[in-house]
C-alpha positions as CSV (number, residue, x, y, z in Angstrom):
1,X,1.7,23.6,-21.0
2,X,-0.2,21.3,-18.3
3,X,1.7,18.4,-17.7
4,X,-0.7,15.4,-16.7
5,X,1.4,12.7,-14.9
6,X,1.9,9.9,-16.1
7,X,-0.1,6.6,-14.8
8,X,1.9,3.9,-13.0
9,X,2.4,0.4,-14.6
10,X,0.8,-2.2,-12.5
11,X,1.3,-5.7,-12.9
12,X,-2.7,-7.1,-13.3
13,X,-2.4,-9.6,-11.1
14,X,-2.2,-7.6,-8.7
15,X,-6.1,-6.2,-9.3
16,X,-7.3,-9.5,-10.1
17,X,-10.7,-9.1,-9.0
18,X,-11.2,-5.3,-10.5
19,X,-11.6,-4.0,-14.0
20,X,-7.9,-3.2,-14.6
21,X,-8.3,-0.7,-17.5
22,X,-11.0,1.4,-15.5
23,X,-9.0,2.2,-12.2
24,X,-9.2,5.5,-11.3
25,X,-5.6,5.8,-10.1
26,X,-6.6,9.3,-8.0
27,X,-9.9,8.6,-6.6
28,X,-9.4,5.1,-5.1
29,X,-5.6,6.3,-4.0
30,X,-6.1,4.4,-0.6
31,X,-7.1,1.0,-2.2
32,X,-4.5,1.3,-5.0
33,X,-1.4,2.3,-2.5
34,X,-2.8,-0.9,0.4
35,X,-3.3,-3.0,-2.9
36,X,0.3,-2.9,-4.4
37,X,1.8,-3.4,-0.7
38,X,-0.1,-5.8,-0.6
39,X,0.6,-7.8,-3.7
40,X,3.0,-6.2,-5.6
41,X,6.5,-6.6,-6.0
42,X,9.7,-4.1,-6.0
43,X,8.9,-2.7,-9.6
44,X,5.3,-2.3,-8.5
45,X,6.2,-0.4,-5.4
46,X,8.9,2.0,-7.6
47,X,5.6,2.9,-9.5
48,X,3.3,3.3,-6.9
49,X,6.2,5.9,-5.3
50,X,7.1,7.6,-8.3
51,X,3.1,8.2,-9.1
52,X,1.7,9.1,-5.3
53,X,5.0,10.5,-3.5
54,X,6.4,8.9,0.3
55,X,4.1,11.5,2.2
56,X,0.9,10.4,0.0
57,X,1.7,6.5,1.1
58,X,3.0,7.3,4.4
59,X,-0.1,8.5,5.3
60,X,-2.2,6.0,3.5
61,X,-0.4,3.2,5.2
62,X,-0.3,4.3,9.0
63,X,-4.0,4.9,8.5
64,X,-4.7,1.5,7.2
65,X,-7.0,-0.8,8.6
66,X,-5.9,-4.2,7.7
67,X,-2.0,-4.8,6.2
68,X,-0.4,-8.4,6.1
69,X,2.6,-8.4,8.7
70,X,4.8,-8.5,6.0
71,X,3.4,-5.4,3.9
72,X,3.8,-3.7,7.3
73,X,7.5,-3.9,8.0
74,X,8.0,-3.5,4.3
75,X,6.8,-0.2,4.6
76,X,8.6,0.9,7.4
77,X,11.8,0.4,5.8
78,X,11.1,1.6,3.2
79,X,9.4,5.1,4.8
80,X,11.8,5.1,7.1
81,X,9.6,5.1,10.1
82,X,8.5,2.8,13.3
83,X,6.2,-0.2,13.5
84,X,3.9,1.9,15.9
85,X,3.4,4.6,13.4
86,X,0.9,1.9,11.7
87,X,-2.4,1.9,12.9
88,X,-2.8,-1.6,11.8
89,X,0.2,-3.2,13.3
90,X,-1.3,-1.4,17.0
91,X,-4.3,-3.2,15.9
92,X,-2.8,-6.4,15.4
93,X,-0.9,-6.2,18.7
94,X,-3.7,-5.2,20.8
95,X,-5.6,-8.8,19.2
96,X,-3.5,-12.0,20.0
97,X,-4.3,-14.7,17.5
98,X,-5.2,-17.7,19.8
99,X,-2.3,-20.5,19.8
100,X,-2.9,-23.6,17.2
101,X,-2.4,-26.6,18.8
């Protein structure tokens, strides 16, 4: 008997700008897992875990090239692991935003 999982349950808001019902949940893993840290909320996130695994995010996330500060400590509680294991948030530091005066 091969068991196929089953797909998460995204809100669509959350993939606004792509064709919801044609996602290919496995081949654009990387854009789904930054999309839903992105945008999504708790339930969205239980999903994306149940569907990819910690490991599968963990390293989708510390590889990623661009997270919102917020998405960023986020995942490190909820991985369980340092704000310098994110690529991004190195990034970020390295690149002072001028001051707004």
């Amino acid at each position: 008997m091969n068991k196929e999982k089953q797909k998460p349950i995204f809100q669509r808001r959350i993939f606004w700008d792509v064709d919801f019902d044609k996602i290919d949940y496995e081949r654009y893993a990387r854009f789904v897992i930054e999309r839903v840290f992105e945008r999504g909320d708790v339930g969205d996130i239980r999903q994306c875990r149940r569907y990819y695994g910690d490991e599968k995010i963990r390293e989708t996330l510390t590889t990623a090239k661009w997270l919102p500060k917020q998405s960023i400590y986020l995942a490190a509680a909820i991985l369980d692991n340092d704000l310098s294991d994110y690529q991004c948030y190195k990034s970020a530091q390295s690149n002072p935003q001028l001051w707004h005066y």
